[in-house]
C-alpha positions as CSV (number, residue, x, y, z in Angstrom):
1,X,36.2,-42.0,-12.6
2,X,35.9,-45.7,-11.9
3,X,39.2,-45.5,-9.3
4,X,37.7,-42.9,-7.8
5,X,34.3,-44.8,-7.0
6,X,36.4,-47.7,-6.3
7,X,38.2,-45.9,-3.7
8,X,34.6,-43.8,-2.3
9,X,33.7,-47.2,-1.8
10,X,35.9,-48.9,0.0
11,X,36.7,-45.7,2.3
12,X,40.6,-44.7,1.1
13,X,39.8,-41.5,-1.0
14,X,42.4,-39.7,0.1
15,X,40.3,-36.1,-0.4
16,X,37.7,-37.1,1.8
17,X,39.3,-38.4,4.9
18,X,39.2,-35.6,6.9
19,X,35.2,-35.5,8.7
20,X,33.3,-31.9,8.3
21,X,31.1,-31.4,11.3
22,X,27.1,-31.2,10.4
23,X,24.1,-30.5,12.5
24,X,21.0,-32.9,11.7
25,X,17.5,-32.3,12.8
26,X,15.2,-35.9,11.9
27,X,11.8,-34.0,12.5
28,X,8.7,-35.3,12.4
29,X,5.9,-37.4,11.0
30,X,8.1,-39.1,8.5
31,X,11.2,-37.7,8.8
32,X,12.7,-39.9,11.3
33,X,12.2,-42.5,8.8
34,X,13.6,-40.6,5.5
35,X,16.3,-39.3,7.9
36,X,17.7,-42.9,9.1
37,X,17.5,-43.9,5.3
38,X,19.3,-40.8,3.9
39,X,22.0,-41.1,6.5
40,X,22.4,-45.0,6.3
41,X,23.2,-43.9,2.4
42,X,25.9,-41.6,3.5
43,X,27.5,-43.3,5.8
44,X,27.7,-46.4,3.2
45,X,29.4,-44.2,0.6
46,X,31.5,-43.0,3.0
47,X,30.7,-39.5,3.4
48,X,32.9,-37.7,5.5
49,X,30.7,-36.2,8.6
50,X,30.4,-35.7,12.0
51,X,27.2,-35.2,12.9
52,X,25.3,-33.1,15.9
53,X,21.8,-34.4,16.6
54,X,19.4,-31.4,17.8
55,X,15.6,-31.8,18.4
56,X,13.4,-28.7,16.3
57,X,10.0,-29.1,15.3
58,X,6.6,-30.0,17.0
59,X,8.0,-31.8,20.6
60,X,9.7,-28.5,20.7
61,X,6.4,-26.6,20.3
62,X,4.6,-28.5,22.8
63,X,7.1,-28.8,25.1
64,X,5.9,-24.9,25.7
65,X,8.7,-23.5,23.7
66,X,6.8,-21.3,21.0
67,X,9.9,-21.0,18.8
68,X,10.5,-24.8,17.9
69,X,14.0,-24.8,18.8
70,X,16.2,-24.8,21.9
71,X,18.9,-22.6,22.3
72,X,21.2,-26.0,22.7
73,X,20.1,-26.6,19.3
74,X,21.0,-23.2,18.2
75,X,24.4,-23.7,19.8
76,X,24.7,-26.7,17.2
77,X,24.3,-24.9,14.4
78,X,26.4,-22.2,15.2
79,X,29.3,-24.2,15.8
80,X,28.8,-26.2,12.4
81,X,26.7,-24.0,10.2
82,X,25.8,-26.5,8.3
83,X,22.0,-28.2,8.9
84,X,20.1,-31.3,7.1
85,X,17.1,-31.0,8.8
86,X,13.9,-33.4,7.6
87,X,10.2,-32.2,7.7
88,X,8.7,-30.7,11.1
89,X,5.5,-29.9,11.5
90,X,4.4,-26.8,13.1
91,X,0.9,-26.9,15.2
92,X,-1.6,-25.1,14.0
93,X,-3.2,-22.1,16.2
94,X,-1.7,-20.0,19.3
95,X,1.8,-18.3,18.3
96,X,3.5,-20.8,16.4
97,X,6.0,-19.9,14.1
98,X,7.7,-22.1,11.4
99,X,10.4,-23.3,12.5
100,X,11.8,-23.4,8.3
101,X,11.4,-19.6,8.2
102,X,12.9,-18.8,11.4
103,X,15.8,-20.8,10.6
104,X,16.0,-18.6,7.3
105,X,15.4,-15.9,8.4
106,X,17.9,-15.5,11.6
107,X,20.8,-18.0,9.9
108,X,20.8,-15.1,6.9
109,X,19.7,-18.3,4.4
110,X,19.0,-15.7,1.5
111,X,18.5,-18.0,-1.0
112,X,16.7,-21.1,-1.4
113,X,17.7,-23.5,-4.5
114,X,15.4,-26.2,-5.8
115,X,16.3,-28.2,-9.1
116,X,13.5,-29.5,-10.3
117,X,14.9,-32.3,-12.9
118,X,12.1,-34.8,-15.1
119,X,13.4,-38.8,-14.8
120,X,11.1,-39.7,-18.1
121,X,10.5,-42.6,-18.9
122,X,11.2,-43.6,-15.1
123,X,9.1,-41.4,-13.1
124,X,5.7,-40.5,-14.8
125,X,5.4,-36.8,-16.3
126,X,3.8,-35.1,-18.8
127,X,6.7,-33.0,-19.3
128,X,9.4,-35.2,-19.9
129,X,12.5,-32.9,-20.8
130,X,11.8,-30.7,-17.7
131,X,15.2,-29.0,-16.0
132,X,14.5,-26.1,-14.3
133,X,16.3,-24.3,-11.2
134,X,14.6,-22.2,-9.4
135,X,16.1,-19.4,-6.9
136,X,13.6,-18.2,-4.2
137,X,14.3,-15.0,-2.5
138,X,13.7,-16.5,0.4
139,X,13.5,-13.7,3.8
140,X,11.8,-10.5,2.2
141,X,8.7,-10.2,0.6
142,X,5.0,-11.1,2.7
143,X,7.2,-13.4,4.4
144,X,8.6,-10.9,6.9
145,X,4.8,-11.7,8.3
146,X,4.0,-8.5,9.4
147,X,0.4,-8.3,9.6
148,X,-1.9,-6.3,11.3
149,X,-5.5,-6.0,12.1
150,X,-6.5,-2.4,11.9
151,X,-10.0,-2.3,12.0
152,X,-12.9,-4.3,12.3
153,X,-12.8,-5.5,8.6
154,X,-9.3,-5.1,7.8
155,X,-6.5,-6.5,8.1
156,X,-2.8,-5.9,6.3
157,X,0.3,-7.6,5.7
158,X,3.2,-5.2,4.6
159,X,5.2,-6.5,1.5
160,X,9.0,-5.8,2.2
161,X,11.4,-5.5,-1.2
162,X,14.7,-4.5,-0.4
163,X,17.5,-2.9,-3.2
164,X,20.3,-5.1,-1.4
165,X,18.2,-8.3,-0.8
166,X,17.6,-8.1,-4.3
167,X,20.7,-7.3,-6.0
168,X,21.9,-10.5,-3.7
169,X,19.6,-13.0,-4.7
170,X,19.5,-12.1,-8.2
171,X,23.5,-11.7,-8.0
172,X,23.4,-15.6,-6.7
173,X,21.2,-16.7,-9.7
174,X,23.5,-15.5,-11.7
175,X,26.2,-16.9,-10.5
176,X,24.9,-20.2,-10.1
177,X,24.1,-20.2,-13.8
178,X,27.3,-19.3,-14.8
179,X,29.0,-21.5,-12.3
180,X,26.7,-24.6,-13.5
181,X,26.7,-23.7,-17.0
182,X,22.9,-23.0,-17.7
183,X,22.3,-20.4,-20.6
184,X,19.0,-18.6,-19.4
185,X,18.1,-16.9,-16.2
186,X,14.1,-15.9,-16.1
187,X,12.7,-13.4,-13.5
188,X,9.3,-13.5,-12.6
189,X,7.5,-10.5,-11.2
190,X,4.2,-8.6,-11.0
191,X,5.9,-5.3,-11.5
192,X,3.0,-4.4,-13.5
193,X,0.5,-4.1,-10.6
194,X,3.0,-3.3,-7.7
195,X,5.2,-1.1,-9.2
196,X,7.7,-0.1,-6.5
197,X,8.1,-3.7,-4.8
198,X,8.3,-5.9,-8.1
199,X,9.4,-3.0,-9.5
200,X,12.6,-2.8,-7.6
201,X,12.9,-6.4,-8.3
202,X,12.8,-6.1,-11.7
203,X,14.9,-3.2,-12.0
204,X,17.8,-5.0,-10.3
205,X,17.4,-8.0,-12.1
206,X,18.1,-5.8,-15.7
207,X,21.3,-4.1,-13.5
208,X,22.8,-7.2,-12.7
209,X,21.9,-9.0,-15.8
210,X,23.9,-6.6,-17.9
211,X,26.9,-7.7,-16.2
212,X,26.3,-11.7,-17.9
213,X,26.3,-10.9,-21.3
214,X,26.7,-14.4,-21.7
215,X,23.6,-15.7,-20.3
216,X,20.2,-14.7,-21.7
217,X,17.9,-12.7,-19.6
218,X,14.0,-12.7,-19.9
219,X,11.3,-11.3,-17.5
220,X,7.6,-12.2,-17.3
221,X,4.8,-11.5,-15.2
222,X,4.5,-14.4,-12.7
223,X,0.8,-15.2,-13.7
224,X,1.8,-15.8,-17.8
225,X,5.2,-17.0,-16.5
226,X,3.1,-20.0,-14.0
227,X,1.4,-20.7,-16.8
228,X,3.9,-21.1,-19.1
229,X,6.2,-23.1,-16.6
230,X,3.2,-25.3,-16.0
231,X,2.1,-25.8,-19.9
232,X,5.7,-25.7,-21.3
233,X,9.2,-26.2,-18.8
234,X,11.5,-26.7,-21.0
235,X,11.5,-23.8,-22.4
236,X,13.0,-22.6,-18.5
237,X,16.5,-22.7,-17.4
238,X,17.3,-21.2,-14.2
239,X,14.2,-19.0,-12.7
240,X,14.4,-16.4,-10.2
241,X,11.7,-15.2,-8.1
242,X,10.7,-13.3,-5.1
243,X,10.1,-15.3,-2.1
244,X,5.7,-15.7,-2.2
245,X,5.8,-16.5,-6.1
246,X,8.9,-18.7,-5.7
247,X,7.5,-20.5,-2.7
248,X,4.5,-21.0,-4.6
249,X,6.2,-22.2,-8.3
250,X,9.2,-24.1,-6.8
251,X,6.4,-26.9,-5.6
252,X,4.3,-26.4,-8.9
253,X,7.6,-27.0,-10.4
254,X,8.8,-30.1,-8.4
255,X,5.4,-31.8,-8.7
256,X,5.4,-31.3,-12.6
257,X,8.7,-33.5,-13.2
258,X,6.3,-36.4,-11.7
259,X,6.3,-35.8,-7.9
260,X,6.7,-33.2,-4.8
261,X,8.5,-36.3,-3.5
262,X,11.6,-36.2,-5.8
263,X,13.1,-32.1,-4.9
264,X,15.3,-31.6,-2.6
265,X,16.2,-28.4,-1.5
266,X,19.5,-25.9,-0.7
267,X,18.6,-22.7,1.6
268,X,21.9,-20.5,1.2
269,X,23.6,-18.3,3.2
270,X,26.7,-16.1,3.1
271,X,27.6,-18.0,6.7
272,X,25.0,-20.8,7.1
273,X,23.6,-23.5,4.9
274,X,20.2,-25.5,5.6
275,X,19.5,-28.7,3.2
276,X,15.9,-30.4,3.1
277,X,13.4,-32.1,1.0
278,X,10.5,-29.5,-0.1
279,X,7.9,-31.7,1.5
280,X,5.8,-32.0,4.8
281,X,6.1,-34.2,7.2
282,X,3.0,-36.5,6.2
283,X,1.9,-37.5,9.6
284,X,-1.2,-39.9,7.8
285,X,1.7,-42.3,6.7
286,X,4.1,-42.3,9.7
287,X,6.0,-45.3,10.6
288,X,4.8,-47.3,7.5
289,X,7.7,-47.4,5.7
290,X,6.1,-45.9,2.8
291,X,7.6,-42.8,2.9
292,X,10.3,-41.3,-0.4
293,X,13.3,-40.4,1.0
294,X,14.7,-38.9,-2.7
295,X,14.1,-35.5,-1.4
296,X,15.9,-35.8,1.5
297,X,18.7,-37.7,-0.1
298,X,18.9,-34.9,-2.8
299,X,19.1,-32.3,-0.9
300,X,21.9,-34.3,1.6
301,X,23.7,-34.2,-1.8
302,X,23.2,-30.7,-2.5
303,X,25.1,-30.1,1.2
304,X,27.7,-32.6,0.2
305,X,28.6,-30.1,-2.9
306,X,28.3,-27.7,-0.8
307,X,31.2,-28.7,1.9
308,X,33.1,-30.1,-1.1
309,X,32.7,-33.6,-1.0
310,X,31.9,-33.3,-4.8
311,X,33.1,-36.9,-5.4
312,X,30.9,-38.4,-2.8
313,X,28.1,-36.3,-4.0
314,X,28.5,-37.5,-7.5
315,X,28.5,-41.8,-6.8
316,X,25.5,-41.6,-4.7
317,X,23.6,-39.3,-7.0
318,X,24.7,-41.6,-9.9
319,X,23.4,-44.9,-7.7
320,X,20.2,-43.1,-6.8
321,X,19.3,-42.5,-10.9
322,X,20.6,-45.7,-11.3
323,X,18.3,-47.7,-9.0
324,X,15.0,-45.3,-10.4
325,X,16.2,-46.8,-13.9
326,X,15.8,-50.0,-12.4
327,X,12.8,-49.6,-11.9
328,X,13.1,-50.1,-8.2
329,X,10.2,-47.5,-6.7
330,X,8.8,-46.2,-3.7
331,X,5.1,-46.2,-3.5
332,X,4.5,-42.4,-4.0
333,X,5.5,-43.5,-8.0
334,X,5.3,-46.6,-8.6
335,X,3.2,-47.6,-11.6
336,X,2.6,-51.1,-12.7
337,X,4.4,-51.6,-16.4
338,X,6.9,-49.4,-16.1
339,X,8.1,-49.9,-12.4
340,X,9.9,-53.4,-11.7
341,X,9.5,-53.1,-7.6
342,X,7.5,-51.5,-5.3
343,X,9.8,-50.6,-1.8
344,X,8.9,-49.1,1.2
345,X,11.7,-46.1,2.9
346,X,14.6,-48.9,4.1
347,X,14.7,-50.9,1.3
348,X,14.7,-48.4,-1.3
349,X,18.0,-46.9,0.5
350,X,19.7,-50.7,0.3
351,X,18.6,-50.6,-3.2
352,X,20.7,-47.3,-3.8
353,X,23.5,-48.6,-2.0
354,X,24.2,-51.6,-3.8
355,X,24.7,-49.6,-7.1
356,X,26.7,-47.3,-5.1
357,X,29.7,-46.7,-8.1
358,X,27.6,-47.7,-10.8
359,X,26.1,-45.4,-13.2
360,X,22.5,-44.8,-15.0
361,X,22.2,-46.1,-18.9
362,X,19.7,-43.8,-19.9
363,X,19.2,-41.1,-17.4
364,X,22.1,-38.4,-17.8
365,X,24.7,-39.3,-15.5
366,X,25.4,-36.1,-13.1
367,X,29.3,-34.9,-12.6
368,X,30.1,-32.1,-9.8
369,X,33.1,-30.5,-10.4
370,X,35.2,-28.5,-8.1
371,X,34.2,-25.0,-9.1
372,X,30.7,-25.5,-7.8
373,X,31.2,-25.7,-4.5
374,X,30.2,-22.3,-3.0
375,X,28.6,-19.3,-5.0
376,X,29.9,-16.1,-3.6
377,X,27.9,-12.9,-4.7
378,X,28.8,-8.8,-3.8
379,X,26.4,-6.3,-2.5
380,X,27.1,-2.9,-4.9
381,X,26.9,0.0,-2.0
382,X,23.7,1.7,-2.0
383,X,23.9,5.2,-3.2
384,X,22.0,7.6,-0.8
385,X,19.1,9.8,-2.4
386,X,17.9,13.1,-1.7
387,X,14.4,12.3,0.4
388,X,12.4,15.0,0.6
389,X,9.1,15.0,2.3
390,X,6.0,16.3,0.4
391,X,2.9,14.7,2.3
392,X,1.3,12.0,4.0
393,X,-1.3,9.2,3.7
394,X,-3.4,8.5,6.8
395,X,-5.4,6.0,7.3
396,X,-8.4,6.1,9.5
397,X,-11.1,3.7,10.7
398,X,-14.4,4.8,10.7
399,X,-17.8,2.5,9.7
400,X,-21.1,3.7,8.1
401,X,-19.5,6.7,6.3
402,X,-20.2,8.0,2.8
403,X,-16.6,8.9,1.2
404,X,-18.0,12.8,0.4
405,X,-18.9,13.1,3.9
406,X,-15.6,11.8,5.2
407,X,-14.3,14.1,2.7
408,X,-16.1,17.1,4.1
409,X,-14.7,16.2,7.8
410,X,-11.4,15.9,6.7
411,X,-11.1,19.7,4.6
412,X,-11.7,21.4,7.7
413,X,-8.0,20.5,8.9
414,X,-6.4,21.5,5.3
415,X,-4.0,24.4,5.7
416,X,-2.0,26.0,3.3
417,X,1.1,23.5,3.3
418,X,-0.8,19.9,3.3
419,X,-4.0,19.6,1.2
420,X,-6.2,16.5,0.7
421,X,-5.9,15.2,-2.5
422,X,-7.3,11.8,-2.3
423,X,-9.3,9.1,-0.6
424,X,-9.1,5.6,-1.5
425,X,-11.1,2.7,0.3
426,X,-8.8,-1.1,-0.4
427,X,-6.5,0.8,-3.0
428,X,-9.1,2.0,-5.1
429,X,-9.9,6.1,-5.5
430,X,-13.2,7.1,-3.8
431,X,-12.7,10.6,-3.6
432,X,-13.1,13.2,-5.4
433,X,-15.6,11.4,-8.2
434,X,-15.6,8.1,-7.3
435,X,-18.1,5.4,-8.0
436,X,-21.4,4.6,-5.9
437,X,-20.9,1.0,-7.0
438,X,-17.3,0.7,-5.1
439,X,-17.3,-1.5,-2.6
440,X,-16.0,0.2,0.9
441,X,-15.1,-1.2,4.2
442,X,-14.0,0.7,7.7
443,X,-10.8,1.0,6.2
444,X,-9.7,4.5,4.6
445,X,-6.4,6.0,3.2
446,X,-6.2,9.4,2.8
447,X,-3.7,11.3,0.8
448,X,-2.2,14.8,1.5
449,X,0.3,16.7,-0.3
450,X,1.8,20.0,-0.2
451,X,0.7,22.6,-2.3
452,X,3.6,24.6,-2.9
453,X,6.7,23.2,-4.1
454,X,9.0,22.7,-1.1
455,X,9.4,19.8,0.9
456,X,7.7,20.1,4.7
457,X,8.7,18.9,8.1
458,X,7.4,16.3,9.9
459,X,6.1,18.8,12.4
460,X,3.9,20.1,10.1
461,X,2.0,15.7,9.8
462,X,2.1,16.1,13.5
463,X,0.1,19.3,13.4
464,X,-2.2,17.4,11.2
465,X,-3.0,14.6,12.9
466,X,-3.3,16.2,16.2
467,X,-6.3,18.6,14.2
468,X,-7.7,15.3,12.5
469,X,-7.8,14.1,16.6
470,X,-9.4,16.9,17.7
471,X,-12.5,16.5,15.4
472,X,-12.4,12.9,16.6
473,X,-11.7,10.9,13.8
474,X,-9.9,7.7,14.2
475,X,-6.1,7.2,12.8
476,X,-4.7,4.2,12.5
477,X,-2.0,4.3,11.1
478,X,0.3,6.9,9.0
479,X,3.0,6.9,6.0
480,X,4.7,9.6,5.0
481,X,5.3,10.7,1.3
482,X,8.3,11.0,0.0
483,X,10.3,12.7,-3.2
484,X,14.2,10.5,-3.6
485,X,15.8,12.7,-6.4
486,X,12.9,14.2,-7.5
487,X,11.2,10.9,-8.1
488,X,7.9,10.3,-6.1
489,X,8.3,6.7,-4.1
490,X,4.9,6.4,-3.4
491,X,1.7,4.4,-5.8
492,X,-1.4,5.9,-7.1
493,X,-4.5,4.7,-6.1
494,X,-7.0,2.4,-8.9
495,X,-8.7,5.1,-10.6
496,X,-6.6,8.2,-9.9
């Protein structure tokens, strides 16, 4: 290995001569800054790049264009489908969108990859054999950020689980474990309150397991599962989420090894990659040269993997452990005793690049082979049900009612095929014998099923509605009821 660092260093590495084409968005707040110092690395250990610079982020916004990137910039990452973009920032009010999930969302970036990796005794942590992966989901799920306001007191965002968004992210987890050689995948759900979304999640995640018999397989409910993450890591290998809860734990996680500052971050898709630190943009310390640029530099090396510059990859990984074991810190983590030198953003890059080809003592020196670059995962084809329609919820706005009066408005437009079976205020059964004490708002769902057993056609909803119109009430909004294979696909209300 030390010919091969010899030859990173001086340029003649005969595998990494010939330049792959990046995009690279330097952001804002401090991203310009971590930017310059992650790509001053690079260049020194003579990664192999040529680089598009495209603007994204908040000039973008203001510049009146509400999605925070240009089409030129789009153009850019179409031709090189690769991005390291540092933090933006997106404003706050009017239409804004983030620019991060936009990017995910239309580049197909299904899966988003944080190690999250403890440097005791050389970065503070309570938890000091922490090394955890986690694997977002990372376009379904509330972030689809459809949201509604339907009435005066209500308002909705609809949770989207799909069977082949799952099978592909918990496919990729997989994978990676097998491909990286980690022992335990974990899924974290909440399959035992929403029991068709996290349900489906779950579900997959016990299909596709059973296909690694090799790797262990263990499912908790996200709230026992943060807590145990939080209280005891190392008992975690490789975690996989949906996209809210893995948002949510992948920064838990990261800020647990000792700092937010430290986790870079891979967003995966089957034609695109995006590479990042999990970070803002901290505008407050702008232009200080305080800033960390690990993250960053972390996730750079995650994209070097990734394009198969594995050796590359490896020496400036090794140099950057190497230079926290000497003690040389950024601000974010210094700590007098234990740290030998406080640096600001510039200086800690130098640092790393004068131990470019050396290697840690202490810390576990990291080795990329050539098998891990690229995780490819299938999509099983989705077998098609029977669907058969057997009723409808509608919801309905109307203020200052009593749920048996609503009730009493509503049978006067049963028939013989749909009857009303239930009404529930916020999820929660308020009809027939429901509770005085529950709390209602304007906001009601109520259910109607047929009463003999055939299935109906949607003419016969239509019929319904335009009856519930007649008497004046208020519909917002509709969702029909379906049987696939017999099975009902929709939830029972709290208390039914």
């Amino acid at each position: 290995m030390s010919e091969v660092l010899s030859e990173v260093r001086s340029g003649t590495h005969s595998k990494v001569h010939i330049k792959v084409p990046i995009t690279v968005a330097h952001g804002d707040g401090i991203g310009p800054e971590i930017m310059a110092a992650t790509l001053k690395i690079l260049k020194a250990a003579n990664a192999a790049l040529e680089i598009e610079e495209i603007a994204v982020g908040e000039k973008v916004y203001l510049g009146g264009n509400s999605a925070g990137i240009t089409s030129d910039a789009w153009e850019s990452l179409r031709r090189t489908k690769v991005l390291l973009k540092a933090p933006v920032t997106t404003p706050q009010g009017g239409g804004y969108k983030s620019i991060n999930v936009t990017m995910r969302k239309m580049l197909g970036l299904y899966a988003n990859v944080r190690p999250c990796l403890s440097y005791h005794p050389y970065v503070q942590t309570k938890h000091p054999v922490m090394d955890v992966v986690i694997i977002r989901e990372n376009e379904e799920d509330v972030y689809g950020g459809i949201e509604h306001q339907q009435t005066d007191e209500v308002v909705q965002c609809l949770k989207l689980i799909t069977r082949p968004g799952t099978e592909r992210i918990v496919r990729y987890a997989f994978e990676y474990a097998r491909v990286y050689g980690r022992k335990k995948v974990t899924c974290f759900t909440k399959d035992n309150i929403m029991k068709l979304t996290d349900g489906l999640f779950h579900r997959v995640f016990n299909e596709v397991g059973a296909e690694y018999p090799e790797i262990v397989k263990e499912h908790l409910i996200v709230d026992i599962g943060a807590a145990k993450l939080a209280d005891t890591p190392e008992q975690f290998d490789v975690i996989v989420m949906p996209n809210l809860y893995g948002d949510i734990l992948s920064d838990v996680a990261a800020q647990i090894t000792g700092s937010v500052g430290l986790a870079g971050s891979a967003n995966i898709g089957e034609g695109f990659a995006m590479f990042e630190a999990i970070h803002g943009s901290a505008p407050d310390i702008a232009g200080m040269d305080k800033a960390n640029p690990s993250g960053l530099l972390l996730g750079a090396i995650q994209m070097l993997v990734h394009i198969g510059q594995n050796e590359i990859a490896e020496v400036i990984h090794n140099a950057w452990l190497k230079t926290l074991e000497d003690g040389i810190h950024t601000h974010d983590i210094y700590k007098a005793g234990s740290s030998s030198k406080a640096v600001g953003t510039a200086e800690f890059a130098d640092e790393i690049i004068t131990r470019l080809g050396e290697r840690p003592d202490l810390l576990k020196p990291v080795k990329y082979d050539k098998q891990q670059r690229g995780i490819e995962v299938k999509i099983t084809p989705t077998v098609k049900g029977v669907k058969e329609l057997v009723g409808v919820d509608i919801f309905l706005h109307s203020a200052g009612i009593a749920p048996d009066d609503l009730a009493e408005d509503l049978l006067t437009v049963n028939e013989r095929v749909l009857k009303l079976v239930m009404i529930s205020n916020r999820g929660t059964k308020v009809w027939p014998n429901g509770f005085p004490e529950t709390f209602c708002t304007d906001h009601w769902r109520c259910r109607f099923l047929m009463e003999e057993p055939q299935g109906i056609s949607y003419q016969v909803i239509l019929d319904l509605q335009q009856r519930m119109l007649n008497k004046g009430l208020s519909i917002i909004k509709t969702e029909n009821l379906y049987l696939i294979d017999g099975k009902p696909c929709f939830s029972a209300s709290q208390g039914q």
